[in-house]
mmCIF file of the N, C-alpha and C atoms, coordinates in Angstrom:
data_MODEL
# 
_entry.id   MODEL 
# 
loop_
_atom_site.group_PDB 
_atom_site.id 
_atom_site.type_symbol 
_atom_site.label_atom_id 
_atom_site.label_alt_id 
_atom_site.label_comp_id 
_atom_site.label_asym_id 
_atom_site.label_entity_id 
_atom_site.label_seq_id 
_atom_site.pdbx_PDB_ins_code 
_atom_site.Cartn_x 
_atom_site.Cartn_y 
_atom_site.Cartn_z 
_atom_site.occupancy 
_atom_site.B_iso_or_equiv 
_atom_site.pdbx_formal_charge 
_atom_site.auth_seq_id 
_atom_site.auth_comp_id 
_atom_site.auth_asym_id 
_atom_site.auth_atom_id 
_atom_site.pdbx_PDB_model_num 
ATOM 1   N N  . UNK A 1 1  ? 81.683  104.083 51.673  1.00 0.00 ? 1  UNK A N  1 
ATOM 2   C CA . UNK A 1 1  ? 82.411  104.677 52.775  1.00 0.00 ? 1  UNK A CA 1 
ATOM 3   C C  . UNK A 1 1  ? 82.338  103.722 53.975  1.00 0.00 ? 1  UNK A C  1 
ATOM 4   N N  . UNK A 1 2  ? 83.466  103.218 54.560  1.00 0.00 ? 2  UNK A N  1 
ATOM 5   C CA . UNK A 1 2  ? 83.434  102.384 55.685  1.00 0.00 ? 2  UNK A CA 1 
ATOM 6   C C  . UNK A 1 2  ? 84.233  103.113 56.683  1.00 0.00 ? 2  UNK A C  1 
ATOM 7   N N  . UNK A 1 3  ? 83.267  102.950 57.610  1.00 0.00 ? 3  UNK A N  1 
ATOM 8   C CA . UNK A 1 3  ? 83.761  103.479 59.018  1.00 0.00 ? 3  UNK A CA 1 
ATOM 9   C C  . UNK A 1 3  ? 84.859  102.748 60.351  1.00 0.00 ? 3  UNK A C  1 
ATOM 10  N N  . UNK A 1 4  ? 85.719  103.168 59.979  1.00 0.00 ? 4  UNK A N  1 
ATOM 11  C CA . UNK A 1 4  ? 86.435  101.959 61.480  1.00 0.00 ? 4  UNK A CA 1 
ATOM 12  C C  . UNK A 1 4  ? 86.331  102.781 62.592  1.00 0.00 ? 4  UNK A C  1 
ATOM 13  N N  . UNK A 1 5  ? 85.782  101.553 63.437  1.00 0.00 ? 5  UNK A N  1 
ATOM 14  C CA . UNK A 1 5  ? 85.283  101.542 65.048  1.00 0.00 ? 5  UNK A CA 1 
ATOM 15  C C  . UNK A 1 5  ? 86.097  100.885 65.674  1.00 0.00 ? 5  UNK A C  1 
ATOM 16  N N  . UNK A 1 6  ? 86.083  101.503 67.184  1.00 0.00 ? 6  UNK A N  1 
ATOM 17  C CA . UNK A 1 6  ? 87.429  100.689 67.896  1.00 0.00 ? 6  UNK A CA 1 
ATOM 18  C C  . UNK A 1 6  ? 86.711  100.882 68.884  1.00 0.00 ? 6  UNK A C  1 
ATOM 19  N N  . UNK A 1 7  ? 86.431  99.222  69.245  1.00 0.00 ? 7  UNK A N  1 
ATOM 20  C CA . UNK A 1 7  ? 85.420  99.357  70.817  1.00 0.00 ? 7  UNK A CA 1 
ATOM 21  C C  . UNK A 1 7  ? 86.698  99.308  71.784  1.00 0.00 ? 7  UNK A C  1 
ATOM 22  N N  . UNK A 1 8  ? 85.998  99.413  73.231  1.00 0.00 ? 8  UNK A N  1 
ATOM 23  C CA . UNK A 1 8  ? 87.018  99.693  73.968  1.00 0.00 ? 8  UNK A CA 1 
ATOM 24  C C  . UNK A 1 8  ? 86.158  98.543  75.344  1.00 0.00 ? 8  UNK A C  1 
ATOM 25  N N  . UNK A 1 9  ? 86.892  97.880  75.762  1.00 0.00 ? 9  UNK A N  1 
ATOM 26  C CA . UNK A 1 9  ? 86.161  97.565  77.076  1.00 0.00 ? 9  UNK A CA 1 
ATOM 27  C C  . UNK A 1 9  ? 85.843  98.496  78.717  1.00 0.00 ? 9  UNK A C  1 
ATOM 28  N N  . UNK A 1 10 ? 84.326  98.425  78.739  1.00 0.00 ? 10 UNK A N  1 
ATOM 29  C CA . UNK A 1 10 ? 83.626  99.097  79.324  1.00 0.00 ? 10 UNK A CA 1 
ATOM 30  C C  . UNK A 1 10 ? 82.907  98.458  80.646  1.00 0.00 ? 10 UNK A C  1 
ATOM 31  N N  . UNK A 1 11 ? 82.773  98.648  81.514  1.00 0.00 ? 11 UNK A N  1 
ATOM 32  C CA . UNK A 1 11 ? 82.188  98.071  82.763  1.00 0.00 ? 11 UNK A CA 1 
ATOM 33  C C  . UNK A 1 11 ? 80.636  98.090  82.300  1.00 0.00 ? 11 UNK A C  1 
ATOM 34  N N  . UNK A 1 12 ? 80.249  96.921  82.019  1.00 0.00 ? 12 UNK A N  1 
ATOM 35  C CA . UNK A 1 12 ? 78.767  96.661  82.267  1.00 0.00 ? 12 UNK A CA 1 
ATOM 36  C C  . UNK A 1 12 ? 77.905  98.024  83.365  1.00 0.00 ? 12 UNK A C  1 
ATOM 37  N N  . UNK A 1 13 ? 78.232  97.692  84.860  1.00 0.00 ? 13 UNK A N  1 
ATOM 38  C CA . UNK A 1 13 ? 77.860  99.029  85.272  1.00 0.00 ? 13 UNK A CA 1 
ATOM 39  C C  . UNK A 1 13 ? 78.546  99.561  86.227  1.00 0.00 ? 13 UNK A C  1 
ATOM 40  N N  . UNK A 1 14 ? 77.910  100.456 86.779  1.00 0.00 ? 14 UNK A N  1 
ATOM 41  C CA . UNK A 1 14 ? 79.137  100.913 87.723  1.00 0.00 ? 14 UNK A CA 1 
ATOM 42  C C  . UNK A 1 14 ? 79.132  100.515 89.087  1.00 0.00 ? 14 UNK A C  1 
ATOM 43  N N  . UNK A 1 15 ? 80.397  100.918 89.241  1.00 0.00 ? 15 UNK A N  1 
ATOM 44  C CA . UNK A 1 15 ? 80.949  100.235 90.607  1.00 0.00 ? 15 UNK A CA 1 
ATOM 45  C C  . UNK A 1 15 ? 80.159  101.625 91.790  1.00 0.00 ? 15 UNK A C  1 
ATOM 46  N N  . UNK A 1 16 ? 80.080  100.758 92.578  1.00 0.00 ? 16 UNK A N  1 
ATOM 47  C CA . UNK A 1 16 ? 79.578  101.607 93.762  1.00 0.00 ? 16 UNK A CA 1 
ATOM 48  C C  . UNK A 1 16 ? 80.478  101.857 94.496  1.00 0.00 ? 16 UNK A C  1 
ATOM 49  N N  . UNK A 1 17 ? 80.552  102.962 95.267  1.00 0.00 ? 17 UNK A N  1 
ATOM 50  C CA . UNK A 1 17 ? 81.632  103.567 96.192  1.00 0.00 ? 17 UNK A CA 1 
ATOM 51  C C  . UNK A 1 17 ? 82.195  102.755 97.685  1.00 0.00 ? 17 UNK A C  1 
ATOM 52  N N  . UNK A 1 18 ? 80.882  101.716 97.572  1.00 0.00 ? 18 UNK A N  1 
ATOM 53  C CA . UNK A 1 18 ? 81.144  100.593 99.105  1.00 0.00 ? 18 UNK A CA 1 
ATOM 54  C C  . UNK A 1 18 ? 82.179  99.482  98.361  1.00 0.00 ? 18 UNK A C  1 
ATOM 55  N N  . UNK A 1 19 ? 81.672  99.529  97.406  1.00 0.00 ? 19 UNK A N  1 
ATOM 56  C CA . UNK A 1 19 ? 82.166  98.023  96.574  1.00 0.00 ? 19 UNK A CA 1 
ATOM 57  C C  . UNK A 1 19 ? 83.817  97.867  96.340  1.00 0.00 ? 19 UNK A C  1 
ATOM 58  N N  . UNK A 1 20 ? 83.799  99.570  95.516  1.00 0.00 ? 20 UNK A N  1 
ATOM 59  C CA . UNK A 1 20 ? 85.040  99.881  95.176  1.00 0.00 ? 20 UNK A CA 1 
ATOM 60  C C  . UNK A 1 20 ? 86.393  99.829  96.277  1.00 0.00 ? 20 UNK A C  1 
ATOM 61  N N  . UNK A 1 21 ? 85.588  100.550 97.480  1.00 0.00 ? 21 UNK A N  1 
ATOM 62  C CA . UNK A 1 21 ? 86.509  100.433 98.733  1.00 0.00 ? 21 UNK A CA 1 
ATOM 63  C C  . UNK A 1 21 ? 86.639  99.497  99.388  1.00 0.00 ? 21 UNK A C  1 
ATOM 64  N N  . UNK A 1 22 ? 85.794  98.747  99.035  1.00 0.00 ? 22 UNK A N  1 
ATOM 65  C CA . UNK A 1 22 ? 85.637  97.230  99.823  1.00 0.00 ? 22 UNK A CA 1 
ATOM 66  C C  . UNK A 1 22 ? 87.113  96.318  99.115  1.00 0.00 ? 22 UNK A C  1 
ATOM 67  N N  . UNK A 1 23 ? 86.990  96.863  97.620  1.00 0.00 ? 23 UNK A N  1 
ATOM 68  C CA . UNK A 1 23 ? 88.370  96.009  97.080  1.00 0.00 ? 23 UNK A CA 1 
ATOM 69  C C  . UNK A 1 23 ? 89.797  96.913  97.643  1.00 0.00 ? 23 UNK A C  1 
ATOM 70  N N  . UNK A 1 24 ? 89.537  98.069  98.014  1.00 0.00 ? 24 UNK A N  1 
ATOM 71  C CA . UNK A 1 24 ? 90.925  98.640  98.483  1.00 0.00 ? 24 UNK A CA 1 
ATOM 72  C C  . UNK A 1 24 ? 91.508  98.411  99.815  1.00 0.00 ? 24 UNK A C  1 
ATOM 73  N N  . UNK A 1 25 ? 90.390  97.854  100.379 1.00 0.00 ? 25 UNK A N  1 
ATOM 74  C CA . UNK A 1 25 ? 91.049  97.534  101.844 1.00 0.00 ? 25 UNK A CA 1 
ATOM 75  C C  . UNK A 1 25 ? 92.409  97.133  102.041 1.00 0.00 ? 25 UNK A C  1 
ATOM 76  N N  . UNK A 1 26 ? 92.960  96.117  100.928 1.00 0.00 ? 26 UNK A N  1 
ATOM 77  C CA . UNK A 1 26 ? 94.123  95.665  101.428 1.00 0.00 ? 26 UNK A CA 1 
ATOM 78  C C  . UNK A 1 26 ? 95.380  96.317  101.039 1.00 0.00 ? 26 UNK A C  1 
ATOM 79  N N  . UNK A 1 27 ? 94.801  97.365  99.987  1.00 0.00 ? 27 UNK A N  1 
ATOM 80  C CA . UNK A 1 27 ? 96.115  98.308  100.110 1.00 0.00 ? 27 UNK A CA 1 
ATOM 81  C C  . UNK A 1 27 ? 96.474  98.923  100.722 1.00 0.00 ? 27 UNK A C  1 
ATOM 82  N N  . UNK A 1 28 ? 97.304  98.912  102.149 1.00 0.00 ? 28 UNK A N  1 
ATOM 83  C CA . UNK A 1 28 ? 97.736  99.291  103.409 1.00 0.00 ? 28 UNK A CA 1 
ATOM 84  C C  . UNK A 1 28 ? 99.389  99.806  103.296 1.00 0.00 ? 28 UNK A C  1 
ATOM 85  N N  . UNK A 1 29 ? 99.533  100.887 103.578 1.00 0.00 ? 29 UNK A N  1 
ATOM 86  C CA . UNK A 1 29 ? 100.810 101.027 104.123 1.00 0.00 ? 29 UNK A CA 1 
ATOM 87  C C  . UNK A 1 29 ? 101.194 100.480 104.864 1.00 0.00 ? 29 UNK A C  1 
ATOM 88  N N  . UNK A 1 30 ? 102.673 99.729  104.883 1.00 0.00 ? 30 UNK A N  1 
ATOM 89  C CA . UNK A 1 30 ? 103.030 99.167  105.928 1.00 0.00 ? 30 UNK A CA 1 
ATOM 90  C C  . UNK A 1 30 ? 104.347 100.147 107.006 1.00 0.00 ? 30 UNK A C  1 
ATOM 91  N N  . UNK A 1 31 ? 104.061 99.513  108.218 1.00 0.00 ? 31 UNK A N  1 
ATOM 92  C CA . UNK A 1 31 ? 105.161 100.651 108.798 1.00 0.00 ? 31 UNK A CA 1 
ATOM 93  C C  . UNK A 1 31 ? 106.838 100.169 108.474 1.00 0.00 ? 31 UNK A C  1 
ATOM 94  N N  . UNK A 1 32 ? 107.650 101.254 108.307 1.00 0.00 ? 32 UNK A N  1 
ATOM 95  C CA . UNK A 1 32 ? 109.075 101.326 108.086 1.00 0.00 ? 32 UNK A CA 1 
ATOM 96  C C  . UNK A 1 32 ? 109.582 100.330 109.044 1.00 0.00 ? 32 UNK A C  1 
ATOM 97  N N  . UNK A 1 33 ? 110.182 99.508  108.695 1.00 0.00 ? 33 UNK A N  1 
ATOM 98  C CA . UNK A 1 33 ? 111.199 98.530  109.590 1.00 0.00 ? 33 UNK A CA 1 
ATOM 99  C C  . UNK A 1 33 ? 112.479 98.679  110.282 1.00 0.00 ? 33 UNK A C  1 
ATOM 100 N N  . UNK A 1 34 ? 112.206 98.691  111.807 1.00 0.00 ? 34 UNK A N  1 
ATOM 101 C CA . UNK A 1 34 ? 113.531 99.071  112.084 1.00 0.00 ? 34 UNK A CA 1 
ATOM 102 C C  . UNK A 1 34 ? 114.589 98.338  112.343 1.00 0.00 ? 34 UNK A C  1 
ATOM 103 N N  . UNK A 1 35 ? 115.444 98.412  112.687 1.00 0.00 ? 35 UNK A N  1 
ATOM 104 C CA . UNK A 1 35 ? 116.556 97.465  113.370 1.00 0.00 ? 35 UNK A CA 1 
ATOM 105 C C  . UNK A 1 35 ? 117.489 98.627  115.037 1.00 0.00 ? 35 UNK A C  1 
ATOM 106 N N  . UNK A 1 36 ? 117.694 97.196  115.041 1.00 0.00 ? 36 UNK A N  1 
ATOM 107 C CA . UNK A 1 36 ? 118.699 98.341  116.468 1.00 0.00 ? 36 UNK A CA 1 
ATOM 108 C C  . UNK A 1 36 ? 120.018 97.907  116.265 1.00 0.00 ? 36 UNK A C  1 
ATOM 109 N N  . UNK A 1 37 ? 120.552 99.444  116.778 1.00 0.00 ? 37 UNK A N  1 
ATOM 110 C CA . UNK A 1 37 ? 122.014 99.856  116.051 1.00 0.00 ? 37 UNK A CA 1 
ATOM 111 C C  . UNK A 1 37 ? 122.844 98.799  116.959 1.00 0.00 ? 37 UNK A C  1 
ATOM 112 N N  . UNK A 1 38 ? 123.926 98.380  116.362 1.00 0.00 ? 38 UNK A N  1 
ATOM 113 C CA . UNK A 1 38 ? 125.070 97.296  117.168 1.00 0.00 ? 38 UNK A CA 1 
ATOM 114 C C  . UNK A 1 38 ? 125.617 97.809  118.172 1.00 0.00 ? 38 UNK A C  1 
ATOM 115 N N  . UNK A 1 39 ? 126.186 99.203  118.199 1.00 0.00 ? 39 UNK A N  1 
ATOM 116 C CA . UNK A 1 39 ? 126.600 100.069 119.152 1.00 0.00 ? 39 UNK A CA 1 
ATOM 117 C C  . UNK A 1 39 ? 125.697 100.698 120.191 1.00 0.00 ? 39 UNK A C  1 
ATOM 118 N N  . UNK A 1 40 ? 125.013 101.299 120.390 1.00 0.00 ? 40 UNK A N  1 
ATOM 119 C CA . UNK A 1 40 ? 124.245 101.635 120.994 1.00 0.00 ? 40 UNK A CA 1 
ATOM 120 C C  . UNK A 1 40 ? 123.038 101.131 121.083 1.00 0.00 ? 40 UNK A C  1 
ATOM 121 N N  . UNK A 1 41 ? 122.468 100.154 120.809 1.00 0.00 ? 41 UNK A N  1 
ATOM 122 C CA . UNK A 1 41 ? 121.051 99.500  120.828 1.00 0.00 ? 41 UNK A CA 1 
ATOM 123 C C  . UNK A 1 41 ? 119.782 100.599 120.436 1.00 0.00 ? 41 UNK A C  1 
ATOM 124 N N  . UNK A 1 42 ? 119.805 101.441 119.999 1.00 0.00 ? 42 UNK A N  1 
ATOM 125 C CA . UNK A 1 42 ? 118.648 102.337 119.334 1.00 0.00 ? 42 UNK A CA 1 
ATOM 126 C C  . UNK A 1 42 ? 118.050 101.885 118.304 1.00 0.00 ? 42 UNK A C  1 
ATOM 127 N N  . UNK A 1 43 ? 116.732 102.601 118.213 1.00 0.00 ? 43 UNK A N  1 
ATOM 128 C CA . UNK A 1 43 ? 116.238 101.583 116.920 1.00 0.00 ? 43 UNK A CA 1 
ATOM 129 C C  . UNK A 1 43 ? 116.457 102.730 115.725 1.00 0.00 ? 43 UNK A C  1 
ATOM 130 N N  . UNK A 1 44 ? 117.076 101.683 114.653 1.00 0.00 ? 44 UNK A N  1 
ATOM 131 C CA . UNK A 1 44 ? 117.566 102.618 113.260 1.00 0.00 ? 44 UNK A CA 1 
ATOM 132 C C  . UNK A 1 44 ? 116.791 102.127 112.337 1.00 0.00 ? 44 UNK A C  1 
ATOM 133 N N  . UNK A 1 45 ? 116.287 102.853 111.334 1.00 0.00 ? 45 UNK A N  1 
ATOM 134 C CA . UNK A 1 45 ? 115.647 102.063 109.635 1.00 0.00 ? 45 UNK A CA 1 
ATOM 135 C C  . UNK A 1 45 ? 117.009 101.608 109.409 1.00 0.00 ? 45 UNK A C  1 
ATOM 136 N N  . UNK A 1 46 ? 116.553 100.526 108.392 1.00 0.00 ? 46 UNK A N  1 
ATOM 137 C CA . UNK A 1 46 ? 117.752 100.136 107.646 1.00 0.00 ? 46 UNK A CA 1 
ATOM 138 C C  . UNK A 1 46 ? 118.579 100.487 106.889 1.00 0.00 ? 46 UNK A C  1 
ATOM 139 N N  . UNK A 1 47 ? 119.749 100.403 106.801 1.00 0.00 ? 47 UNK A N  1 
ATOM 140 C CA . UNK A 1 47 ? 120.674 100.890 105.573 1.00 0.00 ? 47 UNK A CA 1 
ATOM 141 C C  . UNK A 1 47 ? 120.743 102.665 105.812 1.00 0.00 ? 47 UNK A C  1 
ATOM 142 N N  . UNK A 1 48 ? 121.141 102.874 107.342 1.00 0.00 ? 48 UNK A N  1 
ATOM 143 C CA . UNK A 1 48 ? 121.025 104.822 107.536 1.00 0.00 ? 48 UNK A CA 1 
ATOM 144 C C  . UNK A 1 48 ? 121.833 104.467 108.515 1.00 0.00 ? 48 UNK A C  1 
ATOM 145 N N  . UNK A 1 49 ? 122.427 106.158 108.535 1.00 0.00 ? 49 UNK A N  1 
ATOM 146 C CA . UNK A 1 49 ? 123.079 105.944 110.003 1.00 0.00 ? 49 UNK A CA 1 
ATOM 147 C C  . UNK A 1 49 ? 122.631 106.348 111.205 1.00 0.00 ? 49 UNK A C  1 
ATOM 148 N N  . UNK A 1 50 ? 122.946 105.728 111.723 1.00 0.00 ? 50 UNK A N  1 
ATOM 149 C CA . UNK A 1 50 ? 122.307 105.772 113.360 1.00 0.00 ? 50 UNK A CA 1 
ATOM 150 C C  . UNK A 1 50 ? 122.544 107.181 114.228 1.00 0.00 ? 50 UNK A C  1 
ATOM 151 N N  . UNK A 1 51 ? 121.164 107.614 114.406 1.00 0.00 ? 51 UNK A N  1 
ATOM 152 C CA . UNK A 1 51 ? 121.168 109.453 114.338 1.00 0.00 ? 51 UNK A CA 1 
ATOM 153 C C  . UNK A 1 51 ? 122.038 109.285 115.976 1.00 0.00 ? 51 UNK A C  1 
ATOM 154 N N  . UNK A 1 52 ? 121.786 108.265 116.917 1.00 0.00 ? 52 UNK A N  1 
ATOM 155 C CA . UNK A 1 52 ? 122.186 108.126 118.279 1.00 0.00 ? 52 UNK A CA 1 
ATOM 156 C C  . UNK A 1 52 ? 123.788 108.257 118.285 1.00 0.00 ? 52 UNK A C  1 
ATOM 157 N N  . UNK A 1 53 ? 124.512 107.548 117.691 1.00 0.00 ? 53 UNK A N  1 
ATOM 158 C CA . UNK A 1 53 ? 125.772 107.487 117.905 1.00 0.00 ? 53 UNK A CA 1 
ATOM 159 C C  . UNK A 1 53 ? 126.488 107.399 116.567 1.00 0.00 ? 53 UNK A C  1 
ATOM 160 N N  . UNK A 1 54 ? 126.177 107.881 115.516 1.00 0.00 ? 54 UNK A N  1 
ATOM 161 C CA . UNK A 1 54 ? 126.626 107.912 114.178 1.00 0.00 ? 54 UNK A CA 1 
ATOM 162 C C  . UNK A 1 54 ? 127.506 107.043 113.338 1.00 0.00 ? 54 UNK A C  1 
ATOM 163 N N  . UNK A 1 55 ? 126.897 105.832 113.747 1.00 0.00 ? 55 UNK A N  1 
ATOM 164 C CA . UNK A 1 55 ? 128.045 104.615 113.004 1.00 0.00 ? 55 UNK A CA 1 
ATOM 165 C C  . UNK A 1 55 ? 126.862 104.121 112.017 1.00 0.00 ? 55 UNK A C  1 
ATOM 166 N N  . UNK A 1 56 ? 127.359 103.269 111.426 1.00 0.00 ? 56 UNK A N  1 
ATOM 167 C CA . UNK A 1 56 ? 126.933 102.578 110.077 1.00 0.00 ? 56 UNK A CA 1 
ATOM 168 C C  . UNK A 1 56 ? 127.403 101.414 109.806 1.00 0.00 ? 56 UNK A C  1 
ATOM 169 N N  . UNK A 1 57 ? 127.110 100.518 109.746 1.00 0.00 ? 57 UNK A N  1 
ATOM 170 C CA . UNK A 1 57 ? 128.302 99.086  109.641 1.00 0.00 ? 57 UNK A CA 1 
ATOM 171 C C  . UNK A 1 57 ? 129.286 98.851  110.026 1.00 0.00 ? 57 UNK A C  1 
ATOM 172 N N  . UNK A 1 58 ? 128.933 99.642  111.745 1.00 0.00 ? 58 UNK A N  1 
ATOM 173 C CA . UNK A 1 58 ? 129.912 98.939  112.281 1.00 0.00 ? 58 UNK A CA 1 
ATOM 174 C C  . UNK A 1 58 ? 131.116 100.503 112.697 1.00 0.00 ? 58 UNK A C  1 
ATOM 175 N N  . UNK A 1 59 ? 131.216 101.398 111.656 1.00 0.00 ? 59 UNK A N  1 
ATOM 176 C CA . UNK A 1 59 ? 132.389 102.010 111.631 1.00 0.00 ? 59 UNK A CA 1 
ATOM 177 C C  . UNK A 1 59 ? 131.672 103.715 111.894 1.00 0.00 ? 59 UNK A C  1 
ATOM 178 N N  . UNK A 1 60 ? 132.380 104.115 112.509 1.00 0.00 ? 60 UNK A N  1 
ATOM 179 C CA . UNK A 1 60 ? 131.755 105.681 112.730 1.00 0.00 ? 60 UNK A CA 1 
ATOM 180 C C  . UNK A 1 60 ? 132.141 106.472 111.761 1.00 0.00 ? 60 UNK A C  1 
ATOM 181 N N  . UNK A 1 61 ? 130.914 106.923 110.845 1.00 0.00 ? 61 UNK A N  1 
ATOM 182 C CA . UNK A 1 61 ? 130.315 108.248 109.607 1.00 0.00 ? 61 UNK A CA 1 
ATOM 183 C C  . UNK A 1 61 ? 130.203 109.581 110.165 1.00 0.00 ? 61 UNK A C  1 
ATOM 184 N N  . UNK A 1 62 ? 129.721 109.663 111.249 1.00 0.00 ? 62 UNK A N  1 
ATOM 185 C CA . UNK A 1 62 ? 129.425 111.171 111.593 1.00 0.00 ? 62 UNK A CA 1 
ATOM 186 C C  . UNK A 1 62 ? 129.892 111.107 113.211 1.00 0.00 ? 62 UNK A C  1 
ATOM 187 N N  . UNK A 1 63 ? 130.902 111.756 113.111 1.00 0.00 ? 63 UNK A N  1 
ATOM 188 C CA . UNK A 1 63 ? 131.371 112.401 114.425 1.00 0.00 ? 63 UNK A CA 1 
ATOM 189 C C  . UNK A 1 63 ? 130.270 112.587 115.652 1.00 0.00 ? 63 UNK A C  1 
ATOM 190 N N  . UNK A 1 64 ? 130.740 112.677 116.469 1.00 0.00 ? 64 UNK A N  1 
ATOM 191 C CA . UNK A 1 64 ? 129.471 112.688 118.221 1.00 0.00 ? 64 UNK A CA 1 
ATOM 192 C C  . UNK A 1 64 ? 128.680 113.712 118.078 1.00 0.00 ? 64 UNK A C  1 
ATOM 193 N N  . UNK A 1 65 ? 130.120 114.810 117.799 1.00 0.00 ? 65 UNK A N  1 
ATOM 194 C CA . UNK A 1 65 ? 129.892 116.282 117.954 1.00 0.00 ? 65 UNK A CA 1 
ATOM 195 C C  . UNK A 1 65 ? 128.384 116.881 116.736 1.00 0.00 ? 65 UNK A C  1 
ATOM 196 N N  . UNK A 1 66 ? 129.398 116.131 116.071 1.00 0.00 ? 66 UNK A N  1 
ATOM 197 C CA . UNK A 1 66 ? 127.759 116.531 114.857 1.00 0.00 ? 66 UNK A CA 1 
ATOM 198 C C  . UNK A 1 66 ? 126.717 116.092 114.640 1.00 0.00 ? 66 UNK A C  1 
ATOM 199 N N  . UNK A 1 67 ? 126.662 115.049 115.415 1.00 0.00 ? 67 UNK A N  1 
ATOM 200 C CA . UNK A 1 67 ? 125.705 114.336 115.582 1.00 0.00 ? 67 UNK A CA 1 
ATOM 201 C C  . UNK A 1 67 ? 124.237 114.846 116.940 1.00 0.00 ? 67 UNK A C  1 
ATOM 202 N N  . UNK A 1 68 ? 124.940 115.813 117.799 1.00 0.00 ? 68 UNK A N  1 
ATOM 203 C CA . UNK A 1 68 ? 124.943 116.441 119.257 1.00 0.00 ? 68 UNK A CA 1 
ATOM 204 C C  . UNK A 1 68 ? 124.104 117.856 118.295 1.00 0.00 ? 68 UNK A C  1 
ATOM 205 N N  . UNK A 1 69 ? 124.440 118.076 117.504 1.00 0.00 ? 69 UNK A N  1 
ATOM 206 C CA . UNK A 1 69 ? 123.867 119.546 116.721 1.00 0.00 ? 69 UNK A CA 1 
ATOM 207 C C  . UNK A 1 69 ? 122.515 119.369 116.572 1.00 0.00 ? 69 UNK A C  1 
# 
């Protein structure tokens, strides 16, 4: 009767909770990038329309009025 074994790789020992976080430091959120709108100079994320005056590349998407709501 032969047995098959399937090792698995295992950490020698364990990681300590300073150590572990010590390697996470650099996973940081970074903040959202803005730009400012052509028309009105407000600052917009990219690729949205501009909640200030409702244009988008240039061309007006959302009316004043609805934009005013």
């Amino acid at each position: 009767m032969k047995l098959e074994l399937q090792l698995f790789a295992v950490p020698f020992r364990k990681v300590s909770k300073t150590r572990g976080r010590k390697r996470r430091t650099h996973y940081k959120i970074s903040e959202n990038a803005t730009v400012t709108c052509p028309k009105c100079g407000a600052a917009v994320r990219g690729h949205r329309v501009c909640a200030n005056c409702g244009t988008y590349k240039g061309k007006e998407v959302v009316k004043e009025k609805e934009v005013a709501e």
